[in-house]
N, C-alpha and C positions, 0 to 999 in steps of 0.2 A: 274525559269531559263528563260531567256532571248535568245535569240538564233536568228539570223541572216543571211539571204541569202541573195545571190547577182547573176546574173546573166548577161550574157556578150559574144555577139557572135566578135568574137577572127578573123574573117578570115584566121584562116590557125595558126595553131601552128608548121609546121615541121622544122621552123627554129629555131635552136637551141636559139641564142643570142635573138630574141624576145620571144620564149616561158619564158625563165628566167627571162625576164623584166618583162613581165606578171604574172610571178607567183609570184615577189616579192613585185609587186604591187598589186597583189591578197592578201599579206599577210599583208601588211601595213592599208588595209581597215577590216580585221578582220573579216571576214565574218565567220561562220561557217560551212554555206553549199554553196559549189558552183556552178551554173550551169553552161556549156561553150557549144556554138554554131559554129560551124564550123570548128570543129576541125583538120579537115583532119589526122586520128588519123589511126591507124591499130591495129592489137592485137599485135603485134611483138614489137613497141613501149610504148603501154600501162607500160608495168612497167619500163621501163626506165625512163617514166616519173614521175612514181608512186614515185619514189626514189628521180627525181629531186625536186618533190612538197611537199615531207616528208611526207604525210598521206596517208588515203584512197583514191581510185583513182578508178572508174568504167565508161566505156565509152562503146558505141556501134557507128561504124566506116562506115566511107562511104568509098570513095578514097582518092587517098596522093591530090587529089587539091579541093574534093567537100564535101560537108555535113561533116554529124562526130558530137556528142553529147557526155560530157563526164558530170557527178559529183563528185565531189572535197569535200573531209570533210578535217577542220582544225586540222595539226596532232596531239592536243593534245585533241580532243573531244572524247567521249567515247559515244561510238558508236559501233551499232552489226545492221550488214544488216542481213536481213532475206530473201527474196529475190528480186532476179533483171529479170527484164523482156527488153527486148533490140527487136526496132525495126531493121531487116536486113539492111535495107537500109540504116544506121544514122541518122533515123530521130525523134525517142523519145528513151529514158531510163526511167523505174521507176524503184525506190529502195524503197523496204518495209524495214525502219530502225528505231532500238530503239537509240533515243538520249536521254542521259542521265533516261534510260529508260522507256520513255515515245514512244509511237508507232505515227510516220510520215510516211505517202508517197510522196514521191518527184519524181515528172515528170517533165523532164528535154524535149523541143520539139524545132523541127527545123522544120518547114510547109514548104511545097513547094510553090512556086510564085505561078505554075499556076492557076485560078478559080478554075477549074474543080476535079484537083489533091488536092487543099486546101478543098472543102468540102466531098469529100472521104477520106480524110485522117485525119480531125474533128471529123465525123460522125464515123468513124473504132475507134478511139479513145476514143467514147463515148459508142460505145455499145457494144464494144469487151476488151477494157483498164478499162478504170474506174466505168464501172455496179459492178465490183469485188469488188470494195473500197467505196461502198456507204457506208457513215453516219462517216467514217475513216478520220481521220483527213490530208486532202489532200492541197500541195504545190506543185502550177504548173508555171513553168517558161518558160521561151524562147523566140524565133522572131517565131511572127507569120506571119512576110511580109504579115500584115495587121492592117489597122487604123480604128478604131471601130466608131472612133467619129469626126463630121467636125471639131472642135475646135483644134484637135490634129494632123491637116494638114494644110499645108502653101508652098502654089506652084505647080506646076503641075497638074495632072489629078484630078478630085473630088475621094475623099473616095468611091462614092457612085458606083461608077464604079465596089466594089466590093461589090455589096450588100446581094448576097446569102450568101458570104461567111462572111459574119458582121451575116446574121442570124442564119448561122447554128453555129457561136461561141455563139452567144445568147442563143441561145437553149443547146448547151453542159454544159454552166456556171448555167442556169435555170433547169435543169434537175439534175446536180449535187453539187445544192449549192453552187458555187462557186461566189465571188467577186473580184473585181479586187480592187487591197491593194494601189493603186495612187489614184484614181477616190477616193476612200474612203477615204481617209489625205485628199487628194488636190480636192474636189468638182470645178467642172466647171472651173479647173485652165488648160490653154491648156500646153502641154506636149512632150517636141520631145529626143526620142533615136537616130535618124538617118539623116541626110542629105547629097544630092549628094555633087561631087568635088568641083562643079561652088555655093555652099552653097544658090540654089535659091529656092529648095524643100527641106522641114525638113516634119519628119514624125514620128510618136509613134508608132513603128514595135511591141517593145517589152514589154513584160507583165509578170505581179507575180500576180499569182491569189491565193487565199486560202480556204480554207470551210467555209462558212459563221458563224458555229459556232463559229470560232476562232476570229471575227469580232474585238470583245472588248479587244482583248489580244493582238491588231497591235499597238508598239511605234510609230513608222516613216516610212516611206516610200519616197525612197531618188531617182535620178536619176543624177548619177555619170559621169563625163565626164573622159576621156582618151588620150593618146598618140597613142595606142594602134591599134585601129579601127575606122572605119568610126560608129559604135555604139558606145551609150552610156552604160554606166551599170545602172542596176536596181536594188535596194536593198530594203529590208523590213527586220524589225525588230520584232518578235512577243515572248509573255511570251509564255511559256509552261509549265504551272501549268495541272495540270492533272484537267479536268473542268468534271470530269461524276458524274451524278449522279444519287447517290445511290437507286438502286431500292429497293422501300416494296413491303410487298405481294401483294397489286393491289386488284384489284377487278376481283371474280371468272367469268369467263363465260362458260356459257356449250358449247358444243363441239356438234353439232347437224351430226358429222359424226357416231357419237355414235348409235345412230338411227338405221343405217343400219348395227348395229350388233348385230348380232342375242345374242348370250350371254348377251347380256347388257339389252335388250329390255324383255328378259325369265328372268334378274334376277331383274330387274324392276316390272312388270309383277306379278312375283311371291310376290316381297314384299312389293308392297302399300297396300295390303288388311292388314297386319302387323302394318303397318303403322298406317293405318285408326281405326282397334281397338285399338289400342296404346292409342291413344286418344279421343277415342268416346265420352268420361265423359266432354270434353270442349263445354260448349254450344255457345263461340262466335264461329259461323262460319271463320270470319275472321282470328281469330288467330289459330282454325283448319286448315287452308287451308294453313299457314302462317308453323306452324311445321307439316305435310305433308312433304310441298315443303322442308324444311330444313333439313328431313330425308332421301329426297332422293339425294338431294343436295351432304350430307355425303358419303351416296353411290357411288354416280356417279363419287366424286371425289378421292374415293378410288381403283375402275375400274379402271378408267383412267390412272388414276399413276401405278397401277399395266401392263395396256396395254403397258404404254411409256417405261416402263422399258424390259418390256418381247421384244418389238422390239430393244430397245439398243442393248440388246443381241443380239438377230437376225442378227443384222448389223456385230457386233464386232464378231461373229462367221463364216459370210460368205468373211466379208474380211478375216479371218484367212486360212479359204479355199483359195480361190483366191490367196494370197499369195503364199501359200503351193502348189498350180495344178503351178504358173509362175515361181517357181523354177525348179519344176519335168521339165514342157514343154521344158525349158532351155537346160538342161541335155538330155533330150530326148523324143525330139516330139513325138505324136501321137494322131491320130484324135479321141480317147474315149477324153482324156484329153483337147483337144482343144473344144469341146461340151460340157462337162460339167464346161470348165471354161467360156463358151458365155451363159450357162442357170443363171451362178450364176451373172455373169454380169447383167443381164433380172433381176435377184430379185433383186441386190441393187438400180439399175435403178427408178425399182417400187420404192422402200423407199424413196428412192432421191426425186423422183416425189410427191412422198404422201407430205411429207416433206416441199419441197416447197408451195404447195399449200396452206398448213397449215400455212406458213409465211408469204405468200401473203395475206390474210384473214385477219392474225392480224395486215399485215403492211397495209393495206387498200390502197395495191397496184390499179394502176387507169388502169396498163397497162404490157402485159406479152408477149415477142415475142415468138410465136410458137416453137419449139421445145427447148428453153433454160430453160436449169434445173439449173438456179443461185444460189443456197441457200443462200451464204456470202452476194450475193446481197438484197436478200429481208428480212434477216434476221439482216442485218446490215440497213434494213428502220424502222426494228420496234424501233432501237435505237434512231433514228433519231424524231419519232412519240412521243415517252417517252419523249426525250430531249422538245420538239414544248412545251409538257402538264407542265412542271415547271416553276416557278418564277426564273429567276437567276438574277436578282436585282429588288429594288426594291427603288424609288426615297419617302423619308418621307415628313413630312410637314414642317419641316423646308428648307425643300430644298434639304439636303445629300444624296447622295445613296448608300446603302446597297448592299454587293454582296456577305457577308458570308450566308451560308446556315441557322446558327443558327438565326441568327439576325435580316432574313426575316421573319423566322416562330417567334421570338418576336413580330414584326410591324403586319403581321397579325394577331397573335391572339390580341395584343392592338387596333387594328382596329374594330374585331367584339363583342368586349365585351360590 
């Protein structure tokens, strides 16, 4: 599947006869996901509109004359939001949504001008929005009322005027995999969304970024002019074939937390000497030492699965509590109950924590801010680390390239024979 966004700050929809010009020009371009900037939107209207735009419809609202972020799904795409996250002010929306059942996030953003307010509201974005959706297949749009790059300004002040704020987007795209889907069609081609009344400054405000993953799956990447607004629209086209790949069993590694448990170490302990006669009749040392290690190997990996499973439990029992103490409490407070529901919080806490660390380790995380217990975050880099270690094409010697999975593992193994 094939699927399409476009994005487009609107200056102000409360007017009835241009919002309908807009949405039927919205329709004519066929996009599937919409993003809209400046919507001057309230909750009150949200579905009045929802009915005039015929689909899906989510916005998070500023005033009837400023900010306001809405997205738009084409009404006959089949689609299931899972959830929406809305900044107060109107200034981002994300929707976690299945299209055509494949899993998207789409961040829809409206930056403020000022310096100061643009790289707090980047940076908030980065380590409080998107830590959540690492290795997730992420589309991000909007006006950044920012221009990244000199080639993509013409007139007035230099770009470089806003230079923290160019580095600290550098750094959000760089930390989170992202690309910008223009610069990648269009290499070193300059680019303008926006210019003033008197047409003497033109400028590339706005951006469709994507996961770098999804690099190879961009058709086009367009930049649409309008009636509309003093902006352009931005569109990008990308497949969405479901690209993961399939994990095997991997390669075993121990678990040196194991160590610090006394059970494990007593039943270690107790049975290399087992071991060691087992095979005392082997006179290669080497391969003595060699089925040793592979008996305890067996062991260690039967512990362990036995341990992960016994805290599953653990977990899934003391949420069961905690459920059961935030009903009672409900119905009728009282301070046993409010203690023993902050102790059982204190043990999942622990697990959470154990948990993470554990994720960190194997996602060969570089860096972990003090007190955040991310799991989806770090758990969704080991995805990211698996995807780094595969082949997903693979160019022959006539020239062609291969992207089906079977047909790489052909070319290598005709390669090393």
């Amino acid at each position: 599947m094939v699927f399409k966004v476009l994005s487009l700050n609107v200056r102000g929809l409360n007017k009835t006869i241009k919002r309908r010009q807009i949405f039927r020009w919205l329709h004519q371009q066929k996009p599937d996901v919409v993003f809209l900037q400046e919507t001057y939107s309230s909750a009150q209207n949200l579905k009045s509109w929802e009915v005039e735009w015929g689909g899906k419809m989510i916005g998070s609202h500023g005033t009837n004359h400023s900010r306001g972020v809405m997205i738009l799904f084409k009404p006959k795409l089949d689609v299931n939001i899972e959830q929406i996250i809305c900044e107060k002010n109107g200034r981002y929306i994300l929707a976690e949504a299945l299209i055509e059942g494949e899993k998207v996030v789409f961040l829809n953003i409206y930056a403020p001008n000022d310096q100061a307010q643009q790289v707090q509201f980047l940076r908030g974005l980065s380590n409080s929005v998107l830590n959540k959706h690492a290795g997730e297949r992420i589309v991000i749009g909007g006006d950044l009322n920012c221009v990244m790059n000199e080639i993509d300004k013409r007139g007035g002040r230099s770009f470089k005027q806003k230079k923290t704020v160019i580095q600290e987007l550098k750094t959000l795209m760089r930390t989170h995999n992202l690309i910008d889907t223009w610069s990648c069609k269009h290499p070193n081609e300059p680019a303008f969304t926006w210019n003033n009344s008197s047409l003497k400054i033109y400028c590339r405000l706005d951006y469709l970024f994507i996961s770098k993953s999804m690099e190879s799956t961009i058709q086009n990447a367009k930049i649409v002019p309008n009636i509309f607004s003093d902006h352009s629209a931005i569109t990008v086209s990308v497949s969405l074939e479901s690209n993961e790949i399939e994990h095997g069993p991997g390669f075993w590694k121990f678990n040196n937390s194991l160590l610090t448990d006394k059970c494990y170490t007593e039943m270690i302990t107790k049975q290399t000497p087992e071991f060691i006669s087992k095979y005392c009749n082997l006179t290669d040392k080497g391969l003595f030492w060699e089925m040793i290690k592979m008996e305890i190997r067996a062991s260690t990996i039967i512990f362990a699965k036995n341990k992960a499973k016994q805290k599953r439990n653990e977990e899934k029992d003391l949420l069961l509590r905690l459920n059961k103490l935030q009903e009672k409490i409900r119905s009728n407070f009282s301070v046993e109950t409010k203690v023993e529901m902050d102790r059982i919080k204190k043990e999942l806490a622990k697990i959470v924590s154990g948990k993470t660390r554990g994720a960190m380790i194997r996602s060969k995380a570089q860096w972990y801010e003090f007190g955040e217990k991310n799991n989806k975050y770090f758990y969704n880099l080991e995805k990211i680390n698996h995807k780094k270690k595969h082949i997903t094409s693979l160019t022959k010697e006539d020239g062609n390239t291969v992207h089906e999975r079977k047909q790489i593992l052909e070319q290598e193994e005709r390669f090393f024979k």
